[in-house]
C-alpha positions in Angstrom: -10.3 -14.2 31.7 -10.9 -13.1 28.4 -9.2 -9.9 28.7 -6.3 -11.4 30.4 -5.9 -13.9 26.8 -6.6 -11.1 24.3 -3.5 -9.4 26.4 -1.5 -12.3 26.1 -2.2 -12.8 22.8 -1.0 -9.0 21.6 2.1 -9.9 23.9 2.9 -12.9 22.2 2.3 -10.9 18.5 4.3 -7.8 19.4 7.5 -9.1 18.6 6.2 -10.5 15.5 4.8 -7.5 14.7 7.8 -5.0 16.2 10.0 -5.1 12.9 7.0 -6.2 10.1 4.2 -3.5 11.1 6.1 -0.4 8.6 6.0 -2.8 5.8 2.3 -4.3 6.4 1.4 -0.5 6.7 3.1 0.4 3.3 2.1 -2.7 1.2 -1.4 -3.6 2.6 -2.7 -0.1 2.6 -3.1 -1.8 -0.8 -6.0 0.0 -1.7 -4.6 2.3 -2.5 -2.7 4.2 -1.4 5.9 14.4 3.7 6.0 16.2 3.5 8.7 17.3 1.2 7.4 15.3 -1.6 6.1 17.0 -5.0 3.9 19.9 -3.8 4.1 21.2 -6.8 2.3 17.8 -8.5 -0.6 18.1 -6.3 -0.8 22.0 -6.6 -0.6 21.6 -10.9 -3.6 18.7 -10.3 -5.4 20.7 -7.7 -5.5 23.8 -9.7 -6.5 21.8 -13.0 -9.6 21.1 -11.1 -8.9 17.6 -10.9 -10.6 16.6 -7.1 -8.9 14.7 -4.5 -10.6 11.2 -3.7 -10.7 10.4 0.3 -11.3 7.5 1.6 -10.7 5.1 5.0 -10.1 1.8 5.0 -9.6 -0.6 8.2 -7.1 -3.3 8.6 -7.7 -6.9 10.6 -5.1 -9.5 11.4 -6.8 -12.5 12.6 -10.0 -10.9 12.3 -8.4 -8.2 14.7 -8.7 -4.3 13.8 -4.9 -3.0 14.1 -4.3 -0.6 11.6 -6.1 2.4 9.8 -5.2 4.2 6.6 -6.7 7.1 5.8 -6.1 7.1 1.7 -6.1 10.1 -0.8 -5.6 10.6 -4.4 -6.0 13.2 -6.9 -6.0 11.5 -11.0 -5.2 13.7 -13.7 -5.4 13.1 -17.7 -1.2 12.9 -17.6 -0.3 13.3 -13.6 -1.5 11.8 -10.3 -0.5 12.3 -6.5 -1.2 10.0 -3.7 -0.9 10.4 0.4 -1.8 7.7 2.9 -1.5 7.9 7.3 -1.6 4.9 8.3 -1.8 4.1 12.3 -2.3 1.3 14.7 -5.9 1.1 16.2 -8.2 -0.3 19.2 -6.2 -2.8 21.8 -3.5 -3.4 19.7 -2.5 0.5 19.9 -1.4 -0.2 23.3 1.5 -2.6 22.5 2.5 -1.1 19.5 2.6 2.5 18.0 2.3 3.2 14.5 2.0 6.6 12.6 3.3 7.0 9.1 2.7 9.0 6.1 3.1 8.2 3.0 3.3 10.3 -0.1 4.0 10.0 -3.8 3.4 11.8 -7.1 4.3 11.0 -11.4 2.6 11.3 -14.7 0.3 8.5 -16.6 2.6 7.4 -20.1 0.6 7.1 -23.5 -0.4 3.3 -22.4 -1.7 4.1 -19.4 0.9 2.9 -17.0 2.3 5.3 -14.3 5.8 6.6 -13.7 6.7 7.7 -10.2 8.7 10.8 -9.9 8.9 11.0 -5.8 8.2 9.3 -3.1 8.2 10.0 0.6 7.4 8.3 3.6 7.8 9.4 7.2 6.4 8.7 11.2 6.9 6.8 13.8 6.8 3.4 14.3 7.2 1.6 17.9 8.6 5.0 19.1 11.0 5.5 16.5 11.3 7.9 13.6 11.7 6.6 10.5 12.2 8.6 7.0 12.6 7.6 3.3 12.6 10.1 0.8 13.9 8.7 -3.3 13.4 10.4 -7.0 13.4 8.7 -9.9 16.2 9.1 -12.6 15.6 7.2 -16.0 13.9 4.7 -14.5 15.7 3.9 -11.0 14.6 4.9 -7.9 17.7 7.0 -5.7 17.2 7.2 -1.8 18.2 10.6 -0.9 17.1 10.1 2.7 16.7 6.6 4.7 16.3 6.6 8.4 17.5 4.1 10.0 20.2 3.3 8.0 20.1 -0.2 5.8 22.3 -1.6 8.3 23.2 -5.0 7.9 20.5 -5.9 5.3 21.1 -7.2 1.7 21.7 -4.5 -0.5 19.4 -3.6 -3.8 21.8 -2.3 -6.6 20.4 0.0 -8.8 20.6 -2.6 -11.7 18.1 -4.3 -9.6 15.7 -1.7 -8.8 15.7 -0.3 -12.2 12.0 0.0 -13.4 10.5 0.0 -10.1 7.6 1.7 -8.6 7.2 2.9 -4.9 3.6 2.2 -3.2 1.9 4.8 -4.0 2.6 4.4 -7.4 2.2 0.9 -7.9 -1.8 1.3 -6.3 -2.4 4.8 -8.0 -1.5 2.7 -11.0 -3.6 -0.4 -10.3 -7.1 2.2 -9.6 -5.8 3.9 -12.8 -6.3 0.7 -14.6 -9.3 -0.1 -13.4 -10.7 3.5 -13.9 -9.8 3.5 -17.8 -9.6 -0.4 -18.7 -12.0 -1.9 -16.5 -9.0 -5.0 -16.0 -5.7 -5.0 -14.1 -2.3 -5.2 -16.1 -1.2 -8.8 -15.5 2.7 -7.7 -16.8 5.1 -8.3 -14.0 5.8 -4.9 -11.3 9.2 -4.5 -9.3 7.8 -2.8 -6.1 11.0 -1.3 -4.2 10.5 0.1 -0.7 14.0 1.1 0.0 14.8 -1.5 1.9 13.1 -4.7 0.0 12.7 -5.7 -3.8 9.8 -7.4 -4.2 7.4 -8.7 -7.2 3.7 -8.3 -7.8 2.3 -10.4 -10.5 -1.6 -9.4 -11.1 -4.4 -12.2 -13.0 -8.2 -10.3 -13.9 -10.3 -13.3 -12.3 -14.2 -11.5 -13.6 -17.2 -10.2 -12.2 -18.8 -11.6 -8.5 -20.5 -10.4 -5.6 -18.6 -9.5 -2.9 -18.2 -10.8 0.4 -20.9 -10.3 2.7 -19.0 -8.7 4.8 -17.7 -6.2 2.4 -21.2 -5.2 0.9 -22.7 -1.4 1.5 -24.9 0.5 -0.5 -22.4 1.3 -3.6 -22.3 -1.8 -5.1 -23.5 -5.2 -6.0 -20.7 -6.9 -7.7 -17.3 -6.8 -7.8 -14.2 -6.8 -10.4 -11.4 -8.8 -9.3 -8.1 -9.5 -9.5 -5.9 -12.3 -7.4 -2.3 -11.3 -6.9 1.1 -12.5 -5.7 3.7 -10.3 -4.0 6.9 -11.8 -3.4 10.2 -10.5 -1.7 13.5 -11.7 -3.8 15.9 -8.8 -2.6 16.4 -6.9 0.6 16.5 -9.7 2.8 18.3 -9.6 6.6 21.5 -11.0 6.9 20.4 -14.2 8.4 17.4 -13.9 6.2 18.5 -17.2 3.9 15.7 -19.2 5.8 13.3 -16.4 6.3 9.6 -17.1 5.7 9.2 -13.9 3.5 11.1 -15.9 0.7 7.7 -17.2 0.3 4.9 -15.8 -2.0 1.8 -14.1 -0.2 -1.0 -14.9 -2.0 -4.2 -12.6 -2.1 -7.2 -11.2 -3.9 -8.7 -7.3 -4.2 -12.1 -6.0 -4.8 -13.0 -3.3 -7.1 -16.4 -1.9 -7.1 -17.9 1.1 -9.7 -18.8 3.6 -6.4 -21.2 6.2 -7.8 -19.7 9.7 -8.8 -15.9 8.4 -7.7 -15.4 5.7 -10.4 -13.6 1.8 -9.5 -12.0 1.7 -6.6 -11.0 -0.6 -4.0 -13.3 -2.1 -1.8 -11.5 -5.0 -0.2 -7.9 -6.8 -0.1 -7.3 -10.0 1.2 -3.8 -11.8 1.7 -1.8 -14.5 3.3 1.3 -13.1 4.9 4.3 -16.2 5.6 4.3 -14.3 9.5 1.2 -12.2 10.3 -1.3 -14.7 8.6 -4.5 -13.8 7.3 -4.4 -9.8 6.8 -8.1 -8.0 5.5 -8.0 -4.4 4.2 -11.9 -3.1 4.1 -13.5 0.0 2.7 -14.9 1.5 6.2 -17.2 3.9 4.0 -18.2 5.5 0.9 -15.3 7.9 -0.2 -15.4 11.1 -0.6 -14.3 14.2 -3.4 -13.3 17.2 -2.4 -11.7 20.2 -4.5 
């Protein structure tokens, strides 16, 4: 019997999930962080000795493990690259398939703040390939390659997007900040995925211990920093009722792991459709050349 309702209860989130999974993937593997993007990035940082950072974290929805994102991240004085695979895990891998990789690369300005120069995402998800490759160009963020197409959805003019960071960016950023300010930056951050424009406002909330359930043996207490991410372009053609007009409200966890500096430990956030999402550090990273 209890089987038969953990099926039923996959069944009846599937087709929730079928068309929100990519952009759970992308923006919850929020700790963080193909192929064709910036080799020459992570070659320059690679042979300035700067190490690559490793690290897995797990993903629950309702306290259920679906996803797993394996995270990685080189940090240089003036550069940074990033790469995450992200894919769907334990029961709920049998109703829907996820694989996607994620990629980006950019230099740290004088204050600090990072400016994306590629970004590249590709996979499958639910059997079907997907692709989205974009440069920046003073500032705005041109798709070179999207598959699917947009389709029927809302369109994001370049005025828009202009001043927006990719993923990978915006997290390589956020650690960035931590890493060298011990704070987040609490100025506004367009986050454009190629499809959606969305918001993230950032508020430094102090020092406490973590959850229970996120404690190992690198840390006592946490730095943290509550959050709001909030779709206001991109939205489906019947999207003018759509629940992702509404905020998601979360908090992430920052801990000072020995020998790898601040980095993210936990992530929690309300989602308006998949509900309460948690994004945990599974165990201690690693750095290798």
């Amino acid at each position: 019997m209890r089987l038969a309702a953990m099926r039923a209860e996959m069944m009846n989130r599937k087709n929730t999930c079928r068309r929100k999974m990519h952009g759970i993937a992308v923006g919850m593997a929020l700790g963080l962080l193909p192929l064709a993007c910036s080799p020459a990035v992570s070659q320059t940082l690679a042979e300035g000795g700067v190490a690559q950072t490793s690290a897995r974290y797990l993903i629950n929805i309702h306290g259920l493990h679906v996803l797993t994102a394996d995270v990685g991240y080189r940090m240089g004085i003036n550069a940074y690259s990033g790469i995450a695979q992200v894919q769907t895990a334990g029961f709920f891998g049998l109703f829907v398939q996820t694989d996607m990789r994620m990629q980006g690369s950019g230099r740290f300005l004088a204050n600090g703040q990072a400016e994306p120069a590629q970004y590249d995402s590709a996979g499958t998800y639910n059997h079907e390939q997907s692709h989205l490759h974009m440069t920046y160009q003073a500032g705005v963020p041109q798709i070179t390659v999207q598959v699917p197409s947009i389709g029927s959805r809302e369109k994001v003019t370049p005025e828009e997007r202009t001043g927006a960071q990719d993923i990978v960016t915006l997290l390589v950023g956020v650690v960035h900040q931590m890493q060298t300010r011990n704070h987040c930056e609490e100025a506004p951050q367009k986050l454009f995925d190629g499809l959606r424009l969305s918001m993230l406002s950032l508020r430094n909330t102090g020092v406490e211990r973590p959850p229970s359930s996120a404690s190992r043996a690198w840390g006592s207490e946490s730095v943290t920093c509550n959050f709001v991410l909030q779709q206001v372009k991109g939205f489906t053609a019947n999207g003018q009722f759509s629940k992702l007009r509404q905020p998601q409200i979360g908090r992430v966890w920052f801990e000072n792991i020995p020998n790898i500096g601040m980095s993210v430990v936990r992530l929690e956030v309300e989602h308006p459709k998949m509900g309460h999402i948690v994004m945990r550090l599974d165990e201690t990273p690693k750095q290798t050349p």
